[in-house]
C-alpha positions in Angstrom: 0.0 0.0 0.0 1.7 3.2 -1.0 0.9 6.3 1.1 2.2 9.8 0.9 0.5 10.6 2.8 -2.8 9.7 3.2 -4.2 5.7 3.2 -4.9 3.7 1.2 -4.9 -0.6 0.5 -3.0 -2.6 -2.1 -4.9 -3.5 -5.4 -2.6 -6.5 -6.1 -0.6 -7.9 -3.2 1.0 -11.2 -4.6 4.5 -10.9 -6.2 4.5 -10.8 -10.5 5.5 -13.8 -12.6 6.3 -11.4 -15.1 9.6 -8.9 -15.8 8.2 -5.7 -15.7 6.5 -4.4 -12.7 4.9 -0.7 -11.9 7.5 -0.1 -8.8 6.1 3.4 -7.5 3.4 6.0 -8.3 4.0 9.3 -6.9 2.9 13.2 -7.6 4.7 16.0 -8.7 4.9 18.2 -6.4 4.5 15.6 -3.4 2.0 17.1 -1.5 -0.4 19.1 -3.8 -2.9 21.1 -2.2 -6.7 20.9 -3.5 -7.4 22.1 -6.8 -3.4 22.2 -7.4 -2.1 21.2 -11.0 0.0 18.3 -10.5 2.1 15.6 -12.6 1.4 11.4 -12.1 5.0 10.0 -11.7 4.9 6.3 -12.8 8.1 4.3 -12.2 8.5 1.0 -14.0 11.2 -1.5 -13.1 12.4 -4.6 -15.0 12.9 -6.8 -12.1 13.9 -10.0 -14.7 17.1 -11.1 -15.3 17.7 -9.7 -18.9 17.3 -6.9 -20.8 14.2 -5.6 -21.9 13.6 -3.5 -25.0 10.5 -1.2 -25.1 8.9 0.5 -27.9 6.4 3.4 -27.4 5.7 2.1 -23.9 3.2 3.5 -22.1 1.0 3.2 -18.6 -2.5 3.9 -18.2 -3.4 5.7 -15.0 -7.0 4.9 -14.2 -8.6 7.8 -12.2 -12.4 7.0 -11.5 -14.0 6.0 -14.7 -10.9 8.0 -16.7 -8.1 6.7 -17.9 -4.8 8.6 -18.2 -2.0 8.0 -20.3 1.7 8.5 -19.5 4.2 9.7 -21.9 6.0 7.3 -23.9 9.7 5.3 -23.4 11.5 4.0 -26.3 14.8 2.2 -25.4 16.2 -0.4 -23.7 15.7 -1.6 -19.7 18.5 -3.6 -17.9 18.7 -6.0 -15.3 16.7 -3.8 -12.1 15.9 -1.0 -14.2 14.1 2.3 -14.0 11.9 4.0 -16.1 10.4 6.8 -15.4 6.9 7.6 -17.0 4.3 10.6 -16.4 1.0 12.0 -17.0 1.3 16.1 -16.7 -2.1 18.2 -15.7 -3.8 16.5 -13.1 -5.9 18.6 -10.6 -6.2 17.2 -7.3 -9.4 16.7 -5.6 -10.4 17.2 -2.4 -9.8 14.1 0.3 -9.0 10.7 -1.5 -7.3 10.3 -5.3 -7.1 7.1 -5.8 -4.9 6.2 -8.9 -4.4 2.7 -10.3 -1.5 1.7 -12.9 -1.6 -0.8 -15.6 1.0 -2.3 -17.9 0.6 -5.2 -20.5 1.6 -8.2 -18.7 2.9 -6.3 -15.7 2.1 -5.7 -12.2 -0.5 -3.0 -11.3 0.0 -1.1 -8.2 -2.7 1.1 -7.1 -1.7 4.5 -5.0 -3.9 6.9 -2.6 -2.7 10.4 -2.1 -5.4 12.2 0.4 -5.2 16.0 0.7 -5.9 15.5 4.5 -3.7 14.7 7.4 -0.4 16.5 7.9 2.3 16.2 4.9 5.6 16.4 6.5 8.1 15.8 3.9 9.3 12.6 4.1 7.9 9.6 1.6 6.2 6.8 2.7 6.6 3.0 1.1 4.9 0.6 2.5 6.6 -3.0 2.5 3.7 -4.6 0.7 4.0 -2.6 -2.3 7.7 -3.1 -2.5 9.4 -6.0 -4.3 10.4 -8.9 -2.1 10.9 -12.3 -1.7 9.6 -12.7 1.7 6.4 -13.5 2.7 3.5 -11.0 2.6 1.4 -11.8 5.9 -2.1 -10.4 6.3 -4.8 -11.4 9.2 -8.0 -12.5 8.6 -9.6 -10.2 11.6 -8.2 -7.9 13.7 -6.4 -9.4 16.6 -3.9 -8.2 19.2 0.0 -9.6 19.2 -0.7 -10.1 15.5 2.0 -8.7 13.3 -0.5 -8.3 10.5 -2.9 -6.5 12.7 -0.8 -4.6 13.7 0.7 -3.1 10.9 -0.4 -0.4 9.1 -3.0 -1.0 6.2 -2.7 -4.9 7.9 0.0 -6.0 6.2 3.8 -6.4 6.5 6.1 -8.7 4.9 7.9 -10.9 6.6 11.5 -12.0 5.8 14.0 -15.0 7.7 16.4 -16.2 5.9 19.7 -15.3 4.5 19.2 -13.4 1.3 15.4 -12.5 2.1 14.4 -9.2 0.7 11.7 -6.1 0.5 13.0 -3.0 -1.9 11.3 0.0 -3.4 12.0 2.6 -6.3 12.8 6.0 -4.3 10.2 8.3 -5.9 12.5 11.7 -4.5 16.2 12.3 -3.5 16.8 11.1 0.8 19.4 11.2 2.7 17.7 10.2 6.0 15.4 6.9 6.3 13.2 5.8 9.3 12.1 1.7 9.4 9.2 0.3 11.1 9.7 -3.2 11.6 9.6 -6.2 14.2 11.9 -8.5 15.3 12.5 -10.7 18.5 12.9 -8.6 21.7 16.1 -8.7 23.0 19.4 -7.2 21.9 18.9 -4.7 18.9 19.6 -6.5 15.2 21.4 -4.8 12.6 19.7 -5.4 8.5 21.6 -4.4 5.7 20.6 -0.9 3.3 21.3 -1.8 -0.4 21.3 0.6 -3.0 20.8 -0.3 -6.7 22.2 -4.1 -5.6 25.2 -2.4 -3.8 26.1 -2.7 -0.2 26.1 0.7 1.7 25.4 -0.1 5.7 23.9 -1.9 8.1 21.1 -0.1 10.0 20.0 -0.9 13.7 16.8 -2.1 14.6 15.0 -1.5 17.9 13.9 -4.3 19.4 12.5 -3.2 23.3 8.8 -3.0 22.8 6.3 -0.3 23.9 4.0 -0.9 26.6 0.2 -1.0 25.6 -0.5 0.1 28.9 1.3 3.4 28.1 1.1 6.0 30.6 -0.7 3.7 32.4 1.9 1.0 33.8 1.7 2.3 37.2 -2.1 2.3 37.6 -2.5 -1.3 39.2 -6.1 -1.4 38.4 -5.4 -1.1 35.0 -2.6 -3.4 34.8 -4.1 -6.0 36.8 -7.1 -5.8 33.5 -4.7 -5.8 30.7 -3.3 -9.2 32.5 -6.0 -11.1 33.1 -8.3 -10.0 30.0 -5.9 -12.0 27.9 -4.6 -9.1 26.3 -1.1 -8.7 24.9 0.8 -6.3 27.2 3.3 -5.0 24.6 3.1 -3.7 21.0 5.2 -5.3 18.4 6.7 -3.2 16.0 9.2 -0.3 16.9 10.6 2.9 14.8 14.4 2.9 14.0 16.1 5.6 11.9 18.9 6.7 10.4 20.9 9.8 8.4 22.3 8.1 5.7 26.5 8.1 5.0 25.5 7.8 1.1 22.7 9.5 -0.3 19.7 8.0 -2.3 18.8 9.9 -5.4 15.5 9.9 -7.2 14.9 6.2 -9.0 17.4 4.5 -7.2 16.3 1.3 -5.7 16.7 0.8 -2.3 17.1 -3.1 -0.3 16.7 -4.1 3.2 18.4 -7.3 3.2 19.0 -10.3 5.6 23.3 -10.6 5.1 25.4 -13.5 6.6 26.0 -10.9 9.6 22.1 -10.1 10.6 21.1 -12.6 12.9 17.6 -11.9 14.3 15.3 -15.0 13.8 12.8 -12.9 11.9 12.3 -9.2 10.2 8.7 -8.0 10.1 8.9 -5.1 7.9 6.0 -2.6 7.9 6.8 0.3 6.4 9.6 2.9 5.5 10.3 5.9 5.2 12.5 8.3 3.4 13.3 12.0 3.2 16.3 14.7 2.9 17.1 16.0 5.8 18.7 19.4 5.5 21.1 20.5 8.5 20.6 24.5 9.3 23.7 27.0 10.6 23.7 29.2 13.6 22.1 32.2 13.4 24.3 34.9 14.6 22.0 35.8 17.7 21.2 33.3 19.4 24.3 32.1 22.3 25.4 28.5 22.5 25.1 25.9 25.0 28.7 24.5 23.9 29.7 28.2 25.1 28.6 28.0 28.1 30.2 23.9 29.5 27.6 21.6 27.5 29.5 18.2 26.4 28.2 16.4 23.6 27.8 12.7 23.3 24.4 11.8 25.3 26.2 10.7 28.2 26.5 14.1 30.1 24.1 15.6 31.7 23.8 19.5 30.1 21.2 20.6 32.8 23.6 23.4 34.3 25.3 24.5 31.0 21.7 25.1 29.5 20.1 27.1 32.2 23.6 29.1 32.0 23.4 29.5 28.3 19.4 30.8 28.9 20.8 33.3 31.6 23.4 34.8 29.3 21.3 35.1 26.1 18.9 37.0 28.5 21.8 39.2 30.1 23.7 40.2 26.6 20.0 40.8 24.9 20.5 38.1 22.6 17.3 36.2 20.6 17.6 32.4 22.8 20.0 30.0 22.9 21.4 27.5 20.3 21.6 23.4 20.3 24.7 22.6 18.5 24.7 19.6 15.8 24.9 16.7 18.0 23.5 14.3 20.7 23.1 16.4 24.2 22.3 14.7 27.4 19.3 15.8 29.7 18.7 14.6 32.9 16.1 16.8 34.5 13.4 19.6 33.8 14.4 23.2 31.7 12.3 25.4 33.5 11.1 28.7 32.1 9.0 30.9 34.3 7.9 34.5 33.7 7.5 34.8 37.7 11.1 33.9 38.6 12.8 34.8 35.1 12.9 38.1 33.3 12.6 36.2 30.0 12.0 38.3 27.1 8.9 37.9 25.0 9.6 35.2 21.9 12.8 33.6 23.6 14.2 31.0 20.8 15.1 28.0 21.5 16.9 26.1 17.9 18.3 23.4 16.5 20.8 22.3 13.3 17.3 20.2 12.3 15.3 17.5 14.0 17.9 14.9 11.7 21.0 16.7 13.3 20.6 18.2 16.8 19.3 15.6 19.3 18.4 15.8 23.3 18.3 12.8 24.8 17.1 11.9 28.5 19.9 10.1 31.1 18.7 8.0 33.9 18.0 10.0 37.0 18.6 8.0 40.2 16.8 10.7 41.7 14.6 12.4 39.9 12.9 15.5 41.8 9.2 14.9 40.7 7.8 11.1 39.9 6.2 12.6 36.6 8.4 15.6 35.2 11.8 15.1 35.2 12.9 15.4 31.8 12.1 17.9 28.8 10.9 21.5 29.1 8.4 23.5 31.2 7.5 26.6 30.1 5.2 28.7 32.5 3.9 31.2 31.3 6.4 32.8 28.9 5.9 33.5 25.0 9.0 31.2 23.4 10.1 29.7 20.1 11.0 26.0 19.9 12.2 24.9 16.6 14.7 22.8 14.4 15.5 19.1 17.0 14.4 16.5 18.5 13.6 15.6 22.0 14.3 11.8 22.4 13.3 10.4 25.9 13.7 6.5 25.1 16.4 4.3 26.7 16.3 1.3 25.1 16.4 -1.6 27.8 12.7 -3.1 29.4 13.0 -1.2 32.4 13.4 2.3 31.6 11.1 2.3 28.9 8.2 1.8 31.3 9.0 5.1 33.0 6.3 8.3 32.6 9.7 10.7 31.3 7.8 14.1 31.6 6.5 16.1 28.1 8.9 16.8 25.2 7.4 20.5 26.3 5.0 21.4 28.5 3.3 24.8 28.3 1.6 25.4 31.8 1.2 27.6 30.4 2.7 28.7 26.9 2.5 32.6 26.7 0.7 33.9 24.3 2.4 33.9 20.4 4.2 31.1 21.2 5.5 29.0 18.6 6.6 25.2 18.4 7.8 24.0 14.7 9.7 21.5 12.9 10.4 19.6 16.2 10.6 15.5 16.8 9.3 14.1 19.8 9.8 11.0 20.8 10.0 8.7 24.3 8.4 11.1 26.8 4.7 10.9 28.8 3.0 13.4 26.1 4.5 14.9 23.1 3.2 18.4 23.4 0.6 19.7 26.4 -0.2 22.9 26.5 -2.5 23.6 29.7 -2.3 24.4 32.8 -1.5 20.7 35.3 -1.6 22.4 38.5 -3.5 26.0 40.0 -0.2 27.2 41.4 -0.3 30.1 38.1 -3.8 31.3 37.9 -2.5 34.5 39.0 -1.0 34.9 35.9 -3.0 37.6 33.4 -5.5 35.8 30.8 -3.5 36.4 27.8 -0.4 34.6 29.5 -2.4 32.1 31.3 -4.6 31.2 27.8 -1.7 30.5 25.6 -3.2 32.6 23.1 -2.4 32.7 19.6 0.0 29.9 19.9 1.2 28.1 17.3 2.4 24.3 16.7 3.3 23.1 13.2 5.3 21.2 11.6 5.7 18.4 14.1 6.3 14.6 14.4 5.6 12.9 17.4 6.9 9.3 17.9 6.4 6.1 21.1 5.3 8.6 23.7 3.6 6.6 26.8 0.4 8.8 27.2 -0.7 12.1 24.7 0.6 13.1 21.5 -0.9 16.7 22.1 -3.0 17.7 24.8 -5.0 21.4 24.9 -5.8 21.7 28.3 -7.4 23.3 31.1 -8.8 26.8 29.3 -6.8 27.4 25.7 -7.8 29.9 23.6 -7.2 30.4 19.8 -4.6 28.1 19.2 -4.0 26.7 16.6 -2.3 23.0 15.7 -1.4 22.5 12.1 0.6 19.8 10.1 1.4 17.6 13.1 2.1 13.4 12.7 1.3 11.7 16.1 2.2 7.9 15.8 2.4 4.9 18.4 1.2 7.3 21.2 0.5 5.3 24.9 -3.1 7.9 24.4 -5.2 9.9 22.4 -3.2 11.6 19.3 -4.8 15.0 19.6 -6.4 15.7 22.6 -8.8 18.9 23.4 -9.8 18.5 27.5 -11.6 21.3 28.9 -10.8 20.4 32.5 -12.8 22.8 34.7 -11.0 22.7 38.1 -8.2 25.0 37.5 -9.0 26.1 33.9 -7.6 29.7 32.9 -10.9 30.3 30.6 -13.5 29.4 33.8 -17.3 27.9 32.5 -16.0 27.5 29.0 -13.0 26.1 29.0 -10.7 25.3 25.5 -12.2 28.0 23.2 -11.5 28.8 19.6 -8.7 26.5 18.8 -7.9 24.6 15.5 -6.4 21.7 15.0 -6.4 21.3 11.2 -4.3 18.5 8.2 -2.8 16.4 11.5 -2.4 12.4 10.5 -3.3 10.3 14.1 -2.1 6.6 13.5 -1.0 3.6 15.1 -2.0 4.6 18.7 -1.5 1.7 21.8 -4.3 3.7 23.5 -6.7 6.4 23.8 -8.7 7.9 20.7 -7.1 9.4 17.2 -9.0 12.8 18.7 -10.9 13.4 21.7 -13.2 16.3 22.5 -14.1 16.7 26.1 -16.0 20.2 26.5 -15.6 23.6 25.3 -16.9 26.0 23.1 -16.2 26.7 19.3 -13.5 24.3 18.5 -12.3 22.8 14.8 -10.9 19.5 13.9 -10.3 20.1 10.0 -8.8 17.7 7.5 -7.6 14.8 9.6 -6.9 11.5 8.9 -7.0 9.0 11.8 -5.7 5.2 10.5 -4.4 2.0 12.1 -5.7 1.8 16.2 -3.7 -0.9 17.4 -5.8 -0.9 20.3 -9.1 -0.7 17.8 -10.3 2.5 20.0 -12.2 5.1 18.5 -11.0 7.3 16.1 -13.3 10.2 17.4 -14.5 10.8 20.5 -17.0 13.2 22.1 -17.4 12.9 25.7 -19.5 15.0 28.4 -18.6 12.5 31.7 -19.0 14.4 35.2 -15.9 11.4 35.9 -13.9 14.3 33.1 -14.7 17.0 35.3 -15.2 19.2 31.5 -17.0 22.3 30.8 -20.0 21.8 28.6 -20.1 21.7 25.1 -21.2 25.1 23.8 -21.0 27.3 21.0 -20.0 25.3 17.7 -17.8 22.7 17.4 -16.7 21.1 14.0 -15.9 18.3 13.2 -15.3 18.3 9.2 -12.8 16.4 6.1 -11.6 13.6 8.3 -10.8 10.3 6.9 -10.8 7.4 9.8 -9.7 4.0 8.5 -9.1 0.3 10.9 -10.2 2.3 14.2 -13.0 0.7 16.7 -13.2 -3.0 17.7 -15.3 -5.3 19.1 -14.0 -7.6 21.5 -14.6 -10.5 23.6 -11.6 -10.7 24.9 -12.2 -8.7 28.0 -14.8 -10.4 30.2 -18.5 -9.8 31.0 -19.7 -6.1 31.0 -16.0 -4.5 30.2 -16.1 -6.1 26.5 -14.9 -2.8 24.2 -17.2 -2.2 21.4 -15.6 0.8 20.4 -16.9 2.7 17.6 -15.1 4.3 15.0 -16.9 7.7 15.7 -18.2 7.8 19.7 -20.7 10.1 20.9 -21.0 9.6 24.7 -22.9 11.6 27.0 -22.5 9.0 29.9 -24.1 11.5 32.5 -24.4 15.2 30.9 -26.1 16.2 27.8 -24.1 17.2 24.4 -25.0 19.7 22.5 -23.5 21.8 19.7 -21.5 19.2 17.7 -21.5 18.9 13.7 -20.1 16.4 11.4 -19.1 17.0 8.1 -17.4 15.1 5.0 -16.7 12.2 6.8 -15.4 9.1 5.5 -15.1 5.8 7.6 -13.3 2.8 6.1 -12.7 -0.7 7.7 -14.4 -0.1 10.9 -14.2 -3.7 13.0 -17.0 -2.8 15.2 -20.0 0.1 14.0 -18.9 3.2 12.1 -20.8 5.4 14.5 -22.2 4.6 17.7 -24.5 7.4 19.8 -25.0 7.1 24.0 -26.9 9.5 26.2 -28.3 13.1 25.4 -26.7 14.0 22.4 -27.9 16.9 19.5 -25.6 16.2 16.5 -25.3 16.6 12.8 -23.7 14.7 10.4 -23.2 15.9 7.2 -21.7 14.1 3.8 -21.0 10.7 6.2 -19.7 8.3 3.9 -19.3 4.5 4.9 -17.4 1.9 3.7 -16.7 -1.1 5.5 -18.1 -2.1 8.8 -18.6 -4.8 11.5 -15.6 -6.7 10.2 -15.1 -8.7 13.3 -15.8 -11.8 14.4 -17.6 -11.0 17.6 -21.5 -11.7 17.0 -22.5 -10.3 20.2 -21.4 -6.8 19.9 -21.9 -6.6 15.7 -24.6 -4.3 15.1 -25.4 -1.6 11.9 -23.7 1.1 10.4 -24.4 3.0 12.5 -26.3 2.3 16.1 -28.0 5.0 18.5 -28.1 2.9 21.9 -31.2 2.5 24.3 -32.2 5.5 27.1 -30.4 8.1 24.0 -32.8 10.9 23.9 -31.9 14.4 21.9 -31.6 14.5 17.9 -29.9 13.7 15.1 -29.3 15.1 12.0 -28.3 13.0 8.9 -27.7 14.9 5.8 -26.4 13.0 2.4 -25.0 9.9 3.6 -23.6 6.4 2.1 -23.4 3.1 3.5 -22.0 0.1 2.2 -19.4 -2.5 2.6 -21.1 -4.0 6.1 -19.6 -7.3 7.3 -20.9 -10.6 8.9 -24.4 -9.6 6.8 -24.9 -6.7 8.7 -27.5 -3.9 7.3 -26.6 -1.4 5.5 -28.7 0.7 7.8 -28.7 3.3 11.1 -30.0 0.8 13.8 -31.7 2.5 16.9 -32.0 0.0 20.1 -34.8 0.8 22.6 -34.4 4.8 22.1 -38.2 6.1 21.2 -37.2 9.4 22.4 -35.1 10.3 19.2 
């Protein structure tokens, strides 16, 4: 399945009998907008073991009921050649193009590009729509501890023995590449990198697994359920990545490879990824931390020589401070409050480039808090965080448990604040801005709201609770072009929290969270609404719940303590795809049967929510599932593929409105189909005459 980078599934998954195969399909320029003019890259490859001569050799690219034709190639192919074919003048479409490519007596390969969900620059190839000589796995239904399951789209190939093989035709230029793969737990594995059938390194593989528990390993409660439900503790498949010592360029084909010297038992290979990773200088204002006693490595704590570095960029009137190229050892909390530190308004904090500048947590035998003692907390000042990563993972079972504190905190961001091109990866949440304890409600409203705040531009990677977290009383922020994958809880969180909150009786207000991509989460939902008043999720895409929670949520609990829903809140162009599951592995009354779209008021009334230009694919359990006083609208809901599971007792309809729901529902233009285990096509109500 090819993705770049919206979702999609593979057309033709077996491996060709014949020599020519359509390798990669790809757009020109990468990440059109709607209504952009854009080219349909075909690359062809001659995967047989002679040369191939081609005479005015096209490709039709089927769009809809259209089909496109490429330009022509006369000449000859060789042994694991590249041809590159295109179709100029394409205007892209709102949400899903979905292009399929056909050659005489080759392989087709069919390609979803989706205007939604964040587009961060790096290309996407999914192992299934490589060329291998593994074995492609797929499950029959969606089951925990399965590799198939739990990759994403459901498929991975599998590779164990010597000479085994996935490779791909790179569709841009890379000199940085990210894996997602599985192999025994243990000691990390190296694989080998091949590059147009040369050698060029070996590349590390995690192999510590993630907790499915998350954020919640030291809840006994919770642990003691995960254990005796039958439910596997741990999540498979692990993120590795590299900068490259030899670059890729554009049509190259690239190899992961099982050598003499790679000795795990197996390689599950999901997905990769590659991009170029450009490394920035130092701008001329900002003061170093290598200035001021910070020793790179990893293995040092820089603590000290950062807070000094803050203090003399503040003194000498300089813009922030500057993280050299490098790794740079953290072992506790960077602090940065307006009440104890004259901090001047947009303070920068920057990086070489998320590939080039790295902090990384060290083991505190003593750290001061139980759940903050690594990353930055940023109370109440307006500050710039841009250009590195934040990488709280130590790689052995034990630390990897640990709650490590947010990549950044903002309790509260000042208002302006920005947070771009940042990588987060390894701590409790990615990103929370809100307000976790009362102790600054005495700061002014416009410092205490985080308004006009700004995050963009972000990846966030294995965190063991939120990817990102408006808490407590935000106010116009606004959350753009963000990738939130294999989070321990909700991707992209909105929790009006009323004890404590900064904007009291209403809670989060105005805020915008708009083209984020929410995908392979161990918990939580893709995106959770708990109270508030006028806020936007725009142009989503949630895929992939390796728990099978919802992909949406909307929740008015009194357990939440939230402000009520008021005002208007939008939900519109989001794409949700494999999210909500049906399970009887839990016992009695617990049993999930998780929707892909939630609406629950469990014990307060919901009110001022709309749906539009929805589209639901592959749901296991229901599409949509309503509980408890609820006034929605749903607008353009499109449906395709539901109760997929195997568990009779929970299957139901399309979409199901539950007894004692009272309240309306407004359904405007929408389509059903696809429903499994002869399911209707239908909206079922049970025991709700109130509606």
């Amino acid at each position: 399945m090819q993705i770049f980078p919206g979702l999609g599934r593979t057309a033709e998954a077996s491996q060709p009998s014949t020599d020519l195969i359509v390798a990669r399909i790809a757009l020109n320029p990468a990440a059109p907008k709607t209504g952009q003019i854009a080219d349909i890259v075909v690359f062809v490859q001659n995967v047989s073991s002679a040369s191939i001569s081609l005479s005015g050799f096209t490709a039709g690219v089927a769009v809809g009921s259209t089909t496109l034709t490429t330009n022509a190639y006369t000449g000859t192919l060789n042994t694991n050649g590249v041809i590159e074919l295109k179709y100029t003048g394409y205007t892209v479409t709102e949400g899903s193009n979905i292009f399929t490519v056909s050659i005489s007596g080759g392989r087709s390969l069919t390609y979803e590009y989706n205007t939604r969900g964040a587009h961060l620059g790096y290309v996407e190839y999914e192992a299934e729509d490589g060329y291998y000589n593994g074995q492609l796995i797929v499950p029959t239904v969606f089951r925990h501890g399965d590799l198939a399951s739990e990759a994403r789209g459901g498929k991975a190939v599998m590779l164990t023995e010597r000479g085994q093989f996935v490779q791909w035709v790179a569709a841009e230029d890379a000199n940085a590449l990210t894996i997602r793969a599985d192999i025994p737990e243990g000691a990390p594995q190296t694989i080998s990198l091949y590059v147009n059938g040369v050698f060029k390194e070996k590349i590390t593989l995690n192999s510590t697994r993630l907790y499915n528990l998350a954020g919640y390993t030291k809840r006994p409660d919770i642990v003691d359920y995960f254990k005796t439900s039958g439910m596997n503790e741990k999540l498979n498949y692990r993120e590795s990545h590299k900068l490259l010592t030899t670059p890729i360029n554009k049509g190259d084909v690239v190899r992961l490879q099982i050598d003499a010297n790679d000795r795990a038992d197996y390689y599950c290979i999901d997905f990769i990824e590659l991009e170029y990773a450009l490394k920035k200088e130092k701008p001329v204002n900002l003061v170093s931390i290598a200035d001021y006693g910070a020793v790179e490595g990893g293995k040092v704590d820089n603590t000290d020589a950062i807070q000094n570095a803050i203090n003399a960029a503040i003194r000498e009137g300089t813009a922030g401070i500057w993280f050299p190229e490098g790794n740079w050892g953290l072992m506790n909390v960077i602090y940065i409050d307006i009440l104890h530190l004259d901090i001047p308004e947009g303070f920068v904090f920057a990086g070489a480039g998320i590939w080039y500048t790295r902090l990384n947590r060290i083991i505190n035998p003593e750290p001061p808090n139980e759940f903050w003692y690594f990353g930055f907390m940023i109370l109440g000042a307006t500050v710039t965080f841009q250009d590195f990563m934040i990488d709280g993972i130590i790689e052995d079972s034990e630390h990897i448990l640990e709650l490590h504190g947010s990549g950044i905190t903002g309790s509260t961001f000042g208002a302006n604040s920005r947070i771009e091109n940042l990588w987060i990866q390894g701590t409790a949440a990615g990103i929370t801005a809100g307000l976790w304890w009362e102790d600054y409600l005495s700061l002014p409203p416009e410092q205490a709201q985080s308004r006009g705040t700004l995050i963009q531009n972000v990846r966030i990677r294995e965190t063991t609770d939120n990817g990102l977290n408006l808490h407590r009383g935000r106010v116009g922020v606004t959350v753009r072009n963000v990738n939130s994958r294999s989070t321990g809880d909700d991707g992209f969180a909105m929790w009006s929290h009323a004890t404590g909150s900064s904007n009291p009786g209403i809670g989060n207000q105005g805020n915008i969270i708009q083209n984020c991509t929410a995908e392979l989460q161990r918990w939580g939902q893709g995106i959770m609404l708990y109270g508030g008043r006028d806020n936007q999720y725009l142009d989503i895409v949630v895929r992939d719940h390796n728990f099978g929670m919802p992909g949406i949520i909307v929740s008015m609990w009194s357990g939440w303590d939230n402000d009520n829903l008021t005002g208007d809140n939008r939900f519109e162009r989001i794409t949700i795809d494999r999210c909500g599951w049906a399970s009887d592995a839990y016992a009695g009354d617990d049993s999930p049967i998780w929707a892909s779209i939630w609406v629950y008021g469990a014990d307060r009334d919901i009110r001022s929510v709309n749906f539009k230009d929805i589209d639901i694919r592959n749901a296991d359990f229901t599409a949509v599932k309503l509980m408890g006083d609820v006034e929605v609208s749903f607008e353009n809901l499109n449906i395709d593929g539901y109760c997929l599971g195997t568990n009779a007792t929970h299957l139901e309809g399309a979409a199901v409105v539950y007894g004692g729901a009272t309240g309306k529902v407004y359904w405007k233009n929408r389509s059903i189909s696809g429903g499994g285990n002869n399911r209707p096509e239908e909206i079922k109500i049970w025991g709700s005459d109130n509606l």
